[in-house]
N, C-alpha and C positions, 0 to 999 in steps of 0.2 A: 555441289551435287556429286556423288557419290556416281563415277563413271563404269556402264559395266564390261567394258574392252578396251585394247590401246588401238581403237578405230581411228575413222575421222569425224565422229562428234555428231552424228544421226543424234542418238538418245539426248532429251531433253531438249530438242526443238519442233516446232509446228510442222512438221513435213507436210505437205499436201498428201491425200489418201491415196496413195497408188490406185484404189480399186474403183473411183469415181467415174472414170471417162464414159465406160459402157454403158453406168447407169444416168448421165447428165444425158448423153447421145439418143437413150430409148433404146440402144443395144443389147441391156443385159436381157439374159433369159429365165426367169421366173417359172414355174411349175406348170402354169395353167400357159403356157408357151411351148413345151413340148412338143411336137408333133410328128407321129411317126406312121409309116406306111398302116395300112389296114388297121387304124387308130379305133376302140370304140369307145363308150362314154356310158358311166356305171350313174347310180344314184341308190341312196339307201334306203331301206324301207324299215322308219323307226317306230316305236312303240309311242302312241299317244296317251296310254295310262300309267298313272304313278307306280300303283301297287297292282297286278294282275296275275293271273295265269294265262299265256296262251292257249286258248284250246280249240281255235281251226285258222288256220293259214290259207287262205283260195287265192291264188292267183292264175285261173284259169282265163277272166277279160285281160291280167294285161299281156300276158301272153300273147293273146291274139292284137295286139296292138298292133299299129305300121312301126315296123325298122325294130319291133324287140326283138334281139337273137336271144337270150337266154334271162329265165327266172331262179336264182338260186334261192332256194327255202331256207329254213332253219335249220331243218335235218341235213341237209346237204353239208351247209357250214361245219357244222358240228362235226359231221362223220370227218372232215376234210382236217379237222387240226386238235390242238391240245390246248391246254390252259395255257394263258398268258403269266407268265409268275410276274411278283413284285421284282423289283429291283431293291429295294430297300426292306427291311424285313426287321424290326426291332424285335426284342427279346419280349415273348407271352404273346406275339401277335397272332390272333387266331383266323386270319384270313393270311394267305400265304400267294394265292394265285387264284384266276377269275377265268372263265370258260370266255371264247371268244362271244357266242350266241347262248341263250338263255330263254329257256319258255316261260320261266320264273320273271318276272317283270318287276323292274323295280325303281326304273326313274324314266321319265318322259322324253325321248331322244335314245332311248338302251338299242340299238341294232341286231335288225331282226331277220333282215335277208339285203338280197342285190339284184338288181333290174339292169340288165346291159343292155344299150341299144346301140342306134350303128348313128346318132347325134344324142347331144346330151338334152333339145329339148323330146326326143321321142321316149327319151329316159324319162326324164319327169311327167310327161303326160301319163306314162303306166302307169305310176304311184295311183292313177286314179281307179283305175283297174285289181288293184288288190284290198282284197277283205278278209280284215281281221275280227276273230273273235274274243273276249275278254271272262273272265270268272273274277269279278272286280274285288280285292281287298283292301280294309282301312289303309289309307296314305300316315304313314309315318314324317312329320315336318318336323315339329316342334325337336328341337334333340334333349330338352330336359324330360319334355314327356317322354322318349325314347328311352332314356337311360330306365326306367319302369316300367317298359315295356308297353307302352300304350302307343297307340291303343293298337297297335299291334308287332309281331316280331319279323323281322325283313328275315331271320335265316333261325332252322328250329336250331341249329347247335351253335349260336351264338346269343346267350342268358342277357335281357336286360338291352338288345345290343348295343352290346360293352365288346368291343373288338380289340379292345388294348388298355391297360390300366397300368403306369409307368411312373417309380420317384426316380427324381433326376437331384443330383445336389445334396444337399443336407437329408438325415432324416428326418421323419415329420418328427417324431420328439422332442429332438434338438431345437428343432426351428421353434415347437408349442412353448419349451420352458424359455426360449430367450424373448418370445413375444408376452409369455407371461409376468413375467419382471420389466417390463419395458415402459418407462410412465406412459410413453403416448402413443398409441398404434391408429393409425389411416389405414380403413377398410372399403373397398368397392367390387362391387360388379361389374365388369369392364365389357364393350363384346365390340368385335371386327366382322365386319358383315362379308358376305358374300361377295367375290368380285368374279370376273370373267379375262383374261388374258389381254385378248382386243391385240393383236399385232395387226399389222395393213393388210398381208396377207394371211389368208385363211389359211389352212391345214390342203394338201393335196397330196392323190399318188397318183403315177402311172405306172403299171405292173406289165413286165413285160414278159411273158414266159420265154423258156428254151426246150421246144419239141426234142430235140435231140439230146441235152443231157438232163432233163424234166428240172434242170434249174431255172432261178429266174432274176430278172435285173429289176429292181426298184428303183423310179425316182420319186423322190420325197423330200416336202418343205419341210428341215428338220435340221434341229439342233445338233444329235449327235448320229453320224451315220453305222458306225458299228455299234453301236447300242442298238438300236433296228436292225441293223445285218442277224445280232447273233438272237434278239427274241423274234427274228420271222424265221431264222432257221429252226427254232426251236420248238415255235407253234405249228411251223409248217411238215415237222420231221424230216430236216433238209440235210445234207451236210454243209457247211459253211462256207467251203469250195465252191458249193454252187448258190450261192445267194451273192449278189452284187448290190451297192444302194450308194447311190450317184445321188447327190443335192445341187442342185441348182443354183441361181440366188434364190436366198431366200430372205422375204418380209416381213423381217422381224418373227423374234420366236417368244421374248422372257419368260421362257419356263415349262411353259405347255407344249412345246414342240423336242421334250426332250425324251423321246421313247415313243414304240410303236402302241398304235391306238386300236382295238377291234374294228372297228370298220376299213379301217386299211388292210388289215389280215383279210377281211371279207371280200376286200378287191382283189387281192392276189387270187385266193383263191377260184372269184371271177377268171379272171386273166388265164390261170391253167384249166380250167374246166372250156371255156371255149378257144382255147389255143391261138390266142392272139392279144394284143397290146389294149388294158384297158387305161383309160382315165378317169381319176374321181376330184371335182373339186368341192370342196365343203364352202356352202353358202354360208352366209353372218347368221339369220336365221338357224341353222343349224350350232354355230358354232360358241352359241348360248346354253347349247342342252347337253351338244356333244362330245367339245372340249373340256379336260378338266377345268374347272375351279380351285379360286382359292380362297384365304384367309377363313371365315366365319368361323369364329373361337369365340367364345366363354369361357371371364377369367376371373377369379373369386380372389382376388388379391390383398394383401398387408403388409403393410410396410410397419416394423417399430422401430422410435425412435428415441434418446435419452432426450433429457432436456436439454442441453448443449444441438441438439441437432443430427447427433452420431446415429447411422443408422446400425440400427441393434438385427434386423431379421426380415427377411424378406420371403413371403412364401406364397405363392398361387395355385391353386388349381384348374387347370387349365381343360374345358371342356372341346374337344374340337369335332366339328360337325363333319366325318369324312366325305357324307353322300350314300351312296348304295352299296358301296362297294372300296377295298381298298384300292386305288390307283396303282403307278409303276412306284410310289413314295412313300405309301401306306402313309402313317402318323409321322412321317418323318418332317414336316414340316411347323406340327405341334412339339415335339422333340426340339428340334431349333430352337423354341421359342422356349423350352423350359433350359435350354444351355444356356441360351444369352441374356436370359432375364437378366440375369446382374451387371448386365453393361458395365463403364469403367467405373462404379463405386467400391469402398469397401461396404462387409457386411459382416456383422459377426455369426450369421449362419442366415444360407440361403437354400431354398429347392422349391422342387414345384412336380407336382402330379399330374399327369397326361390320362386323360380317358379319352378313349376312341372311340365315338360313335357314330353307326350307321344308320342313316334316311333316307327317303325314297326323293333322293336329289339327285344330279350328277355329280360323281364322285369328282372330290379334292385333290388337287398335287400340286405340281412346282410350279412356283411364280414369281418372281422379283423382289427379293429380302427373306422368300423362302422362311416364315417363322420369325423373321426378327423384326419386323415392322412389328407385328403384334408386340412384341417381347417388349418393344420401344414405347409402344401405346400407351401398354399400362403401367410401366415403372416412372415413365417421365410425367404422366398426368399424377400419381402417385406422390411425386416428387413434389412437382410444385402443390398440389392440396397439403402436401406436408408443412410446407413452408408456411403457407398462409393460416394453416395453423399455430404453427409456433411462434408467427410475425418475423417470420425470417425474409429476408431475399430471396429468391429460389436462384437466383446464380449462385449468389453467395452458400446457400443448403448445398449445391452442387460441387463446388470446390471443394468444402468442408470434409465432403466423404470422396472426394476423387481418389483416384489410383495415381502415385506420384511417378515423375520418368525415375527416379534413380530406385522403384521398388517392380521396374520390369528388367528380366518377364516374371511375370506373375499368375498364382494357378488359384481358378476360380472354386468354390463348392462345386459347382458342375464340372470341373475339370479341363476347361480352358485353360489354354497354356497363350497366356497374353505375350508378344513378344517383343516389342518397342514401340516408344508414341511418347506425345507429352499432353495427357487429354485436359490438362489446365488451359496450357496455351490455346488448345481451339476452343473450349468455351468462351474463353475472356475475351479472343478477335471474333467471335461471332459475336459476342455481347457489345461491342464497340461498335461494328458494324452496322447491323439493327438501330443503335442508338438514332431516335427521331433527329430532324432536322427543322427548325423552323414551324411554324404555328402551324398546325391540319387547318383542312378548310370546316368554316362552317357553314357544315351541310346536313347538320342532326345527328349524325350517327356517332358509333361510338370508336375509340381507338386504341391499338394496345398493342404489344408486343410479347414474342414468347419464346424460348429454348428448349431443345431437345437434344441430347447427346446419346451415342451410341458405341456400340463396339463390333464391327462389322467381321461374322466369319468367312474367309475366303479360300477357296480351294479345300484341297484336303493332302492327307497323307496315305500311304496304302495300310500302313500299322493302325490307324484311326479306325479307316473304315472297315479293316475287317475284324473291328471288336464290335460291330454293329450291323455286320450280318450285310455290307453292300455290293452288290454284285456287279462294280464297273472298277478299274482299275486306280488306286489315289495319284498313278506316276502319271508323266507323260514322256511321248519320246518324238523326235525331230531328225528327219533324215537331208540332210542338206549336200548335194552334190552335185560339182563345176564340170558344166561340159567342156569341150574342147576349144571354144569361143571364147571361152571366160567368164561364161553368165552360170550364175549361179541358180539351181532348182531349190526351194526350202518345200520341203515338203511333211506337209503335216494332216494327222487325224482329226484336229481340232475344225467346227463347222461357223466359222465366221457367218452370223446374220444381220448384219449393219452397226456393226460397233466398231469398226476400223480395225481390226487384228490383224490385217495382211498386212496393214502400212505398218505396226508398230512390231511386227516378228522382222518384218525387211528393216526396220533399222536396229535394230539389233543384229543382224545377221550381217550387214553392211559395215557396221560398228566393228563388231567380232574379226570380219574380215580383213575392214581394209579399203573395202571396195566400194565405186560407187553405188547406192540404193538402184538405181536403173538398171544394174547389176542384176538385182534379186528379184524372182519372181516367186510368190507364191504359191503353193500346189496343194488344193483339199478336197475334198467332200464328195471322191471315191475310193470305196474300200478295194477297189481292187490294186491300186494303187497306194494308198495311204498307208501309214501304221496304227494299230490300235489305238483308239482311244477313247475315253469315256465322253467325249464329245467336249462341245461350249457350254457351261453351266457353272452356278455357282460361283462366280467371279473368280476361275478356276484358269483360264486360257490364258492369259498372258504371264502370271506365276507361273504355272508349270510350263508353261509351252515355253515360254519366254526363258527361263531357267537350262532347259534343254538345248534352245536353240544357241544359248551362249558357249554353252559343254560344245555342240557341236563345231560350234564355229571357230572353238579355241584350239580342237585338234585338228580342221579341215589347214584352218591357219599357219598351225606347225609343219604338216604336211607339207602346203606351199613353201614355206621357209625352205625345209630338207630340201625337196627338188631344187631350188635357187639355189643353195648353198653349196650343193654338187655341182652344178652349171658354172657355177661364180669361182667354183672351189677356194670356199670362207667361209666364217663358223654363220652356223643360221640368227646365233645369236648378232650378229653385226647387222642384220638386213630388216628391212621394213617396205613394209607394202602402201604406195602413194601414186595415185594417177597412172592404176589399171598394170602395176609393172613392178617388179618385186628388187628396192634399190639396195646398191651396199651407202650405209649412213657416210656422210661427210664428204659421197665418190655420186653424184646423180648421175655420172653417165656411165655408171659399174650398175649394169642393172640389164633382165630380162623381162621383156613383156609376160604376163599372167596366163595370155590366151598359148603362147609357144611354150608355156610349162603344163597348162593342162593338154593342148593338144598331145605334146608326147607322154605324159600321164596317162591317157586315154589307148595310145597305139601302143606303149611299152615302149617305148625311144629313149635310148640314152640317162636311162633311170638308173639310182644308184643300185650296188650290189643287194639282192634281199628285198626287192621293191615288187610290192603286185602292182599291173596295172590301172590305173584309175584314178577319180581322186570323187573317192564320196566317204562321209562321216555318218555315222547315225549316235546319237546322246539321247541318253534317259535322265529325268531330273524325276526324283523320287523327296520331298521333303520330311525332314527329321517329324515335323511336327505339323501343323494347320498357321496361318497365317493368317494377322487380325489389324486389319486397318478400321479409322474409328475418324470421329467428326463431330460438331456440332451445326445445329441448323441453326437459325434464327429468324420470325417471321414476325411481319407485322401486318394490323388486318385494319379494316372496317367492319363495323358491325350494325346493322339496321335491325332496329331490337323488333321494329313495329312490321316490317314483311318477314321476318330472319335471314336476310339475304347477308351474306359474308363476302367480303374482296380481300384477296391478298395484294397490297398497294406492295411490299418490299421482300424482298427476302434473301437470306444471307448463307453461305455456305461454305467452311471454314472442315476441310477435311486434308487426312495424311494417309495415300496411295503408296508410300515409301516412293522409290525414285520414279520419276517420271517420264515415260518413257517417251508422249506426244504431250507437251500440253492440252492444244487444241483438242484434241480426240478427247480425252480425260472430259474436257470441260464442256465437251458436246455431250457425255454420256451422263455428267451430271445435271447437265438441265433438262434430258428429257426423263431422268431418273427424278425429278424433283416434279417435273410436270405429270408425273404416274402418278407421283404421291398425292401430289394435289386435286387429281380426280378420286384418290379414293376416300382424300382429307373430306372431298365435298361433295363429289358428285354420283360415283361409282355406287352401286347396289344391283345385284341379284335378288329378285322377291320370287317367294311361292304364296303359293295361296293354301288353304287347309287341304285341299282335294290332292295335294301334290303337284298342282300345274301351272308351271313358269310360268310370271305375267309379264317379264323382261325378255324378252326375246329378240326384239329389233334397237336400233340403235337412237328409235322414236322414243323407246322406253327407260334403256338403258343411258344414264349422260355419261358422258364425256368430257372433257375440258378443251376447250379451244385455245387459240392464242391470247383469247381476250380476257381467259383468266386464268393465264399465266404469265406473272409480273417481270420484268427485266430481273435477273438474280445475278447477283455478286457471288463469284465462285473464288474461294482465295485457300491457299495449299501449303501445309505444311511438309515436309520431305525428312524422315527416319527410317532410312532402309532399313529393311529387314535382315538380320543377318541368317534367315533361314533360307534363303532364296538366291542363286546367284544372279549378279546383276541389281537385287534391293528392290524390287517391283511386289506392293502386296496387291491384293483384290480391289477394286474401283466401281464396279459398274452398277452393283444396288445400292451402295452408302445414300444416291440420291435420295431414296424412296423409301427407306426404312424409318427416319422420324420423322417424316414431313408429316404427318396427322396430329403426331404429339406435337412438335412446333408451334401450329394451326392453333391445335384448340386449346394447350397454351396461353397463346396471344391472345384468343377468344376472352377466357375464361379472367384474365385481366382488363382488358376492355368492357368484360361485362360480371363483375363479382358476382351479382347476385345469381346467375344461375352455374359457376364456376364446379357448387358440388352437383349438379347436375350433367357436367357433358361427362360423361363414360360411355358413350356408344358414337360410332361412323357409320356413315357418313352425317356429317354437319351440314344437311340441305337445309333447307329455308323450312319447312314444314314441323321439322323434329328440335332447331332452335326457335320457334314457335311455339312450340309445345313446354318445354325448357322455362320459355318467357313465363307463360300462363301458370304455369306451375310454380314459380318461383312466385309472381303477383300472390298467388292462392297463400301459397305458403309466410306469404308477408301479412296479408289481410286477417291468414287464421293466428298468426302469432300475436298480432295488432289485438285481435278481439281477447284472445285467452292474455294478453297484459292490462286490458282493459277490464275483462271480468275480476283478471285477479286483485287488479289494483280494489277492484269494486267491493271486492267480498273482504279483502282489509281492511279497508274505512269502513265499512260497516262494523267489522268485529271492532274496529276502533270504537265508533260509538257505542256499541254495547257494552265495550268493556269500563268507555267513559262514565256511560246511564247506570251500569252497576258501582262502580265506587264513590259514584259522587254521595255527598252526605245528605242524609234524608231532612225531610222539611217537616220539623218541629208543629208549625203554627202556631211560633209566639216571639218576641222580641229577644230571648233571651239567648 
């Protein structure tokens, strides 16, 4: 293993999570745990119609409710802030930025005003107290009928709403003449349904103004805290100076907790209108309508291929259903999906079209694989339908066109810069893995196995993202500095929310140093405090952060040496730091303790010539280029053709994170990354109805996956540092969840051939491989009849043509 300091060997062992005890104990504090003097408690007042116009707001009953101190209207909101802009902003996008409140109604949950009271149930009983009025227009659902404008337009200067139309990769030309010569091309309709977030904890603020400099301090369950800091100073017409945004623990975020929400801007501005400390916490119920969403794409997809197997062209069209409105991400997660379509194959011309369209749903954004689940969905069902066309193996079809280790890095049609891996070696141990064991039981059903490989993009660069218009920074930076004790502060912008980042920046930073991890405490999630940064996302945090924190620890390190090597007077190059004390090598009792070199650090004692006082580092790690870890899955199922009930009995997971920094942690984040998957392989759906109104809205509607089907999984690691990254650490935390569906249905689609050209849509509930069934029985019975007629209508012409040549009958012996 590729080590990334001359520490004492932290990286690459199971350390226990530093950050456990408070939350084993019931100690830690969580958002809706806040409590602060003259505390009140907010609630929203959302829009029950899809498609409407407001045209009377009366909140005069709840007003007079018990314990409501204030009703803030629409017009009040509104007068109080500015548009939200995106953060992400692709080229031709025609939505740029969303008003906080809106009389213009356009998805069921849209926020519409705020109720404070002085508890949060006299909050909620107001909601009963206000009445709205409606000027109802057709609900836009369907997003094919949208793109025609049917049956109606969510925004007049958005034609068709068509909010983004985008080639990514090859041109279409390229792609049409190489699919035109191609003997065999595989064509489907692919679609990723609607999911919801679902972390433990919901979304919450508590906004706390400052009479005195009309600033204010946020706390909020959130992924990245200066990402909030600068769009509430910006909505709110603040300076930055005065906006503060403190996180708490927070309950899981994957994706949806990465940026401020309107309804939270609506509580601030709560909060300063009655000049006191509000609270809001968003119910499940809400967090169905309110929260963004993800996935739901339509994908018109083709793969060609020679007859040997070679994949000749790969191209989709990728329709992505935004919602109402652009989110903080706009298209950017249909983007993703047309970058990584080509996972690690070659191709000899690839690309894929992105239309953006808007519906009267709750808008789309970030969520766990972020675009590449999709991208995985339908290239890997793709794959193997190719296979079984050609009567190939589809391991075998996948090798065939894999990307080899001695041809990285290598730059996609989309323009990834792939930058080391051996993606043979993880299909083949995932294929081994998987491999059945011993007779299944019989018990009717049916059995089968399946693969899915990937190419996982992680983090970013800052050169990347500002050819694409993103307004959060690609570095990160790490300020790490030893007080007088000898303990060291790591402090960083990054928003750890139950992925164990604290435990794996402390060893590295322990590594770096020298020192023990008990040593290292971690410091985050205030800006008042913290240094910038684009938050946790993206499987972005421990690359970048982690790359920073080695920068920093390698000069805090030198530092220490210099002070020793003055003290000791010997070169710094002689000395090393072991058991809290900085030794000269070969001399262990030629040595100064650590805490008597920072304490005089700190006061200016006996420093050499030219020395400031102190001893803090701060490092920026800025990567050349994007970083690409990659894997294969491997699943095996059960399949009960007669209810279509699915189990995943195994499943196997064969990925390269480059060096590793916790096992344990690593291996924790990919079985609950596989357990995401597998809700969304099976369980997971957001439905609307025609009218535009969510019929999933509680978690009686919405499934989930329990423990009971989610199967023991074999997690097994390949290690190719990165050599973009100090240290060799690439992205880890979505590879779980990006091909688990293709895996799935896969192993489905083997288990059960005959409906194999049927699975192109998720979830794979029981209902929809039912239907599957019936369809496939239909499609047997009509092919059964039409070989039967035909055979029929042959013998027949047979006979006719026998009854005409035979020879005519004389009537006579001769």
């Amino acid at each position: 293993m590729t080590s990334c300091a001359p520490g004492v060997g932290y990286v690459g062992q199971p350390v226990p999570r530093v950050n456990d005890s408070p939350l084993l104990r019931g100690d830690a504090r969580f958002l809706d745990d806040v409590a602060l003097p003259g505390l009140l408690h907010a609630v929203i007042v959302r829009s029950t119609a899809a498609h409407a116009r407001l045209v009377r707001f009366d909140a005069r009953a709840a007003r007079e409710r018990r314990g409501v101190v204030a009703v803030l209207t629409p017009e009040d909101i509104a007068a109080a802030t500015r548009p939200l802009r995106c953060t992400w902003v692709l080229a031709g996008q025609r939505q740029e930025a969303s008003p906080v409140v809106d009389l213009d109604i356009r998805y069921v949950g849209q926020p519409l005003a705020v109720i404070v009271a002085r508890s949060p149930a006299s909050a909620v009983d107001a909601l009963a107290g206000v009445d709205l009025d409606y000027e109802e227009r057709p609900a836009v659902v369907d997003v094919e009928r949208a793109l025609r404008g049917e049956p109606a337009l969510l925004y007049a200067d958005i034609p068709q709403n068509l909010v983004l139309e985008l080639r990514v990769g090859s041109p279409t030309d390229v792609v049409e003449r190489a699919i035109a010569s191609a003997p065999h091309l595989i064509e489907r309709a692919f679609r990723i349904q609607r999911q919801a977030g679902m972390p433990l904890e919901p979304r919450g603020v508590v906004a706390v103004p400052d009479p005195a400099t009309r600033g204010l301090t946020l706390w909020t369950s959130t992924q990245a805290t200066h990402q909030v800091r600068g769009e509430l100073a910006e909505v709110l017409g603040l300076p930055f100076a005065l906006v503060r945004v403190i996180a708490p623990c927070v309950g899981g975020g994957f994706g949806p907790k990465d940026h401020l929400y309107p309804d939270e801007v609506a509580v601030c501005v709560a909060a300063r209108r009655v000049g006191a400390p509000v609270k809001w916490v968003e119910q499940r119920s809400e967090h169905t309508v309110a929260t963004v969403h993800a996935r739901d794409q339509l994908h018109r997809a083709r793969l060609a291929l020679d007859d040997d197997g070679r994949f000749l062209a790969l191209d989709a069209q990728i329709v992505t259903d935004l919602g109402a409105q652009c989110s903080n991400v706009g298209a950017g997660p249909a983007f993703t999906t047309a970058a990584l379509l080509e996972g690690p194959y070659h191709f000899g011309a690839a690309g894929a079209t992105v239309l953006g369209v808007v519906t009267n749903k709750t808008p789309v954004g970030a969520y766990r694989g972020f675009g590449q689940a999709e991208a995985a969905w339908s290239r890997e069902r793709l794959v193997d339908l190719a296979a079984a066309e050609l009567g190939l193996d589809p391991v075998e079809l996948r090798r065939r066109n894999m990307i080899r280790p001695d041809e990285l890095p290598f730059t996609t049609h989309s323009g990834q810069s792939y930058d080391s891996g051996d993606y043979i070696a993880a299909l083949d141990r995932a294929g081994e893995l998987i491999a059945a064991s011993g007779a299944p039981p019989a018990d009717g059903r049916r059995r089968g196995t399946g693969l899915a490989s990937y190419v996982q993009f992680a983090g970013s660069a800052t050169t990347v993202e500002r050819n694409i218009n993103f307004r959060v920074p690609g570095a990160e930076s790490v300020v790490l500095r030893m007080a007088p004790d000898g303990t060291v502060e790591l402090v960083t912008g990054l928003c750890p929310h139950g992925q164990g980042l604290e435990t794996s920046l402390a060893q590295l930073a322990a590594d770096g140093l020298g020192i023990p991890i008990a040593d290292v405490v971690v410091v985050w999630g205030d800006t008042a405090v913290t240094p910038y940064s684009a938050g946790t996302m993206a499987s972005r945090s421990l690359m970048l952060g982690g790359g920073a924190t080695i920068r920093a620890a390698a000069k805090l390190r030198a530092r220490l040496l210099d002070l020793a090597a003055w003290r000791l007077e010997c070169s710094s190059d002689d000395l090393e730091i072991a058991g809290r004390a900085v030794h000269v090598r070969g001399s262990p009792s030629l040595a100064v303790p650590i805490h008597d070199l920072s304490t005089a650090a700190w006061l200016g004692w006996g420093l050499p010539p030219g020395t400031d006082p102190g001893l803090e580092e701060r490092a920026v790690f800025d990567p050349e280029d994007c970083v690409y870890s990659y894997g294969t899955h491997a699943a095996a199922v059960a399949v009960d053709l007669d209810t279509g009930q699915i189990e995943v009995e195994r499943y196997a997971v064969v990925h390269d994170c480059g060096v590793t920094v916790n096992p344990q942690i690593v291996e924790g984040q990919v079985h609950g990354a596989v357990a995401q998957g597998i809700g969304g392989a099976l369980f997971e759906r957001i439905v609307y109805g025609d009218d535009g109104q969510p019929t999933t809205v509680t978690l009686v509607d919405y499934g989930l996956p329990s423990a009971c089907e989610v199967p023991s999984i074999v997690v097994e690691r390949l290690e190719h540092p990165t050599p973009r990254v100090p240290g060799g650490m690439k992205g880890m935390a979505e590879g779980g969840v990006i091909p688990t569906a293709a895996a799935i249905a896969n192993a489905v689609a083997n288990a059960a051939p005959e409906i194999a050209h049927l699975i192109t849509e998720t979830p794979l509930d029981p209902e929809r491989v039912r239907q599957w069934v019936l369809r496939a029985q239909t499609e047997t019975a009509q092919t059964a009849t039409a070989q039967t007629a035909t055979a029929q209508t042959e013998t027949a012409q047979t006979e006719t043509v026998q009854t005409e040549t035979r020879p005519a009958d004389r009537g006579d012996d001769s």
